[in-house]
C-alpha positions in Angstrom: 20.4 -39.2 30.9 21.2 -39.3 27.2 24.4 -41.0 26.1 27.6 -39.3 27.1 30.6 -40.0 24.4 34.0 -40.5 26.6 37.6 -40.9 24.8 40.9 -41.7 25.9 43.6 -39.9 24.5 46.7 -42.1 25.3 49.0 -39.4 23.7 52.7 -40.5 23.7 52.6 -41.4 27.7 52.7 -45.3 27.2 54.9 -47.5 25.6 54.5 -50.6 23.5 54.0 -53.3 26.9 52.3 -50.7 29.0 49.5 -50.0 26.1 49.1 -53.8 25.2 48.2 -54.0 28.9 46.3 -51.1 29.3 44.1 -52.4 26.2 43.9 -55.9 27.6 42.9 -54.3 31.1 39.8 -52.1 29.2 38.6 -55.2 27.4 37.1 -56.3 30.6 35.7 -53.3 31.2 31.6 -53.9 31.2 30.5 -50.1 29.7 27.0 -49.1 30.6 24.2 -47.9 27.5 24.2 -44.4 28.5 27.8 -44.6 27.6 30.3 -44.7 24.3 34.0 -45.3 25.1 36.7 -44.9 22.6 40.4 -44.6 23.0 43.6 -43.3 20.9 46.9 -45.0 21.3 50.1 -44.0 19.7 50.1 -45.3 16.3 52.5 -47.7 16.6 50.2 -49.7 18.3 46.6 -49.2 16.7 46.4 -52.3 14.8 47.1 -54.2 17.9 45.3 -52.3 20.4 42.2 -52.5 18.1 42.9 -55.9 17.8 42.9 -56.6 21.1 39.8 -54.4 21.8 37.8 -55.9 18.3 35.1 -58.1 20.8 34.1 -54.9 22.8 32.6 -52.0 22.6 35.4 -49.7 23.1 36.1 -47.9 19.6 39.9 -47.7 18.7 40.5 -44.3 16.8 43.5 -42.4 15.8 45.5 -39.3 17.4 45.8 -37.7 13.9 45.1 -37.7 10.1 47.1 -36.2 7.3 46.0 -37.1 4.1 43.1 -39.4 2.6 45.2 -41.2 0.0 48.9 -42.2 -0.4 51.0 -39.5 -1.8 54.4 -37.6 -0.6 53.5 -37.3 2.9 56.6 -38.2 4.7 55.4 -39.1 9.0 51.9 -38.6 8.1 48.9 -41.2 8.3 46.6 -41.5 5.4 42.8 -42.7 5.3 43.6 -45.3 3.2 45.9 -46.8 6.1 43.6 -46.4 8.5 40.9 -48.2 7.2 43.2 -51.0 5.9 43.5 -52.0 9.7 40.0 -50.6 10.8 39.9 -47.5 12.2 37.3 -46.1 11.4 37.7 -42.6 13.2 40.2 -39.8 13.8 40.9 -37.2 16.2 41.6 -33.9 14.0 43.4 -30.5 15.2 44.2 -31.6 18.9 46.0 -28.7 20.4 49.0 -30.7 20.5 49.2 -31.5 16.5 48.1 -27.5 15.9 51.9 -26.9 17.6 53.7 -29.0 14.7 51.0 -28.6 12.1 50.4 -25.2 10.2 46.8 -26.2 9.4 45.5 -29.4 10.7 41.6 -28.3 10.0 42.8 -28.1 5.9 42.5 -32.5 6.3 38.9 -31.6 6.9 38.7 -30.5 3.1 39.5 -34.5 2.1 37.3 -36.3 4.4 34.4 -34.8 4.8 33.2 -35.0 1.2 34.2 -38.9 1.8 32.0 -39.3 5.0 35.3 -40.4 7.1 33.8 -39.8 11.0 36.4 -37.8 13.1 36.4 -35.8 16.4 37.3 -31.9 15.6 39.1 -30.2 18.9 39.3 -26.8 18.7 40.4 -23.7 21.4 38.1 -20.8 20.2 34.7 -20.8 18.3 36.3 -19.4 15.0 38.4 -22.4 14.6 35.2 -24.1 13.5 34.3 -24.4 10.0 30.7 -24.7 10.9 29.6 -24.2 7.3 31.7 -27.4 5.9 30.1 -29.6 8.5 26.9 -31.6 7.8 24.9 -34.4 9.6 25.6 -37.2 6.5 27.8 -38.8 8.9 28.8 -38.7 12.8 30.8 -35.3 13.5 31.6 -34.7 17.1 33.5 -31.5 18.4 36.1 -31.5 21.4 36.5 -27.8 23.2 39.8 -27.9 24.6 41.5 -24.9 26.0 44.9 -24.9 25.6 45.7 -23.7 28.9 44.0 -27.0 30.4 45.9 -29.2 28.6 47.9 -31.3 30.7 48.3 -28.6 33.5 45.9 -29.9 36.3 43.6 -26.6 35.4 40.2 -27.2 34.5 37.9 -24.7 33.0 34.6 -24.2 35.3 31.4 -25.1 34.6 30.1 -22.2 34.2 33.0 -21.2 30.9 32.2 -24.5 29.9 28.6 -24.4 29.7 29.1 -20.7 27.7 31.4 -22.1 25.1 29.0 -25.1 24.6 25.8 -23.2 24.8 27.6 -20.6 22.1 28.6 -23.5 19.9 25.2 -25.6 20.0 23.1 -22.6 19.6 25.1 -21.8 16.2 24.7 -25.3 15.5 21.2 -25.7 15.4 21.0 -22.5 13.7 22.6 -24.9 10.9 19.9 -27.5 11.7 22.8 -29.5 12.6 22.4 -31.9 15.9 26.3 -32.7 16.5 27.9 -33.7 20.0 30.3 -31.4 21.8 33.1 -32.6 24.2 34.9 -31.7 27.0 38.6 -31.6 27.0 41.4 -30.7 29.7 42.7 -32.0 32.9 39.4 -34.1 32.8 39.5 -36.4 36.0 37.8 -38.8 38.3 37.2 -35.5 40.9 35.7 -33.2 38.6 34.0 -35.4 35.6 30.7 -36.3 36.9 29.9 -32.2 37.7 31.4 -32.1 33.9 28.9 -35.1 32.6 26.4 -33.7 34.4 25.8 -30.4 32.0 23.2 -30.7 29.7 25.4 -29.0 27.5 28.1 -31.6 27.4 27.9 -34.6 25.9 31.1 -35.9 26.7 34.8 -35.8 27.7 37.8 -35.8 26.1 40.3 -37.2 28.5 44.3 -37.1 28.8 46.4 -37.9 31.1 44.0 -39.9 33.2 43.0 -42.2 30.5 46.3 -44.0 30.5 45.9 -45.2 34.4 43.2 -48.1 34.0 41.8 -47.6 37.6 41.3 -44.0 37.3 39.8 -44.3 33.4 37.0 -47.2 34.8 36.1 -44.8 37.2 35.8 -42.3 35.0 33.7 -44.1 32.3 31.3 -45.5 35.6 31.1 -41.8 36.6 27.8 -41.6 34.4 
């Protein structure tokens, strides 16, 4: 089985004590080759949670990016900040930040010319700029329909194996080889049928990725 990408999206759900211990919890999680863990506190608590995390190889990565360099951006998160405490990756256009944000994608404009990796989610096809992206540096794509999102609803296999096939057969069109993810009410009952597609190369996980026992079991689904 090629590598499957899995990533914890801790959202807003845990606090300053219960992410500490989440994070120490994770760093004695043993992760298997066939698998690449990452996980996205709040960003209070990046630099710590990454520091915590900096001996394994779970990647710490942020919910959101707003600008590349400092400038009047009041409550937004710049490049420049991130990589001052090494984070080294983003999450871009998450449902959730498309509710408060007119254009989330526009950050795409800054960073991509700078090589800065970063996990694009998007609802529908169209919402990808497939003819901005490029294979200089590691892209990877989240599908997430908003109706899955936090609802307990999870799309089948079979509309998840459409939207995939759709997307990676317009993306080798491009010549581009980028990894596409799975997002929405992703849990230990229904992520190893998930996994198991050919056509998806990972998960993007909520709600469940802030419960340690149900995360480990999970990431040892594959």
């Amino acid at each position: 089985m090629k590598q499957k990408i899995i990533i914890g999206n801790w959202k807003n759900y845990l606090g300053h004590k219960e992410s500490v211990s989440l994070a120490h919890s994770l760093s004695e999680l043993v992760t298997k080759d066939r698998t690449r863990v990452m996980v996205s506190p709040n960003h209070l608590y990046l630099n710590e949670v990454n520091q915590i995390l900096s001996t394994t190889n779970i990647e710490v990565i942020s919910q959101n990016l707003t600008s590349a360099e400092s400038k009047s951006d009041t409550g937004g998160i710049t490049l420049k900040n991130l990589k001052e405490i090494n984070i080294n990756r983003s999450l871009v256009a998450h449902s959730e930040t498309r509710i408060r944000e007119k254009n989330p994608q526009s950050i795409l404009l800054e960073i991509i010319p700078i090589g800065f990796p970063f996990v694009l989610c998007f609802e529908e096809i169209k919402q990808i700029p497939f003819n901005t992206l490029n294979d200089d540096f590691e892209i990877i794509l989240a599908y997430e329909p908003i109706w899955a999102i936090g609802t307990g609803e999870t799309a089948s296999i079979g509309h998840i194996n459409e939207i995939h096939s759709d997307v990676k057969s317009k993306l080798s069109k491009l010549g581009l080889n980028i990894p596409i993810l799975y997002g929405g009410s992703v849990n230990p009952s229904n992520c190893k049928e998930i996994l198991a597609s050919d056509n998806v190369d990972g998960v993007l996980v909520g709600g469940a990725s802030t419960k340690y026992d149900l995360f480990k079991e999970i990431v040892n689904s594959i």
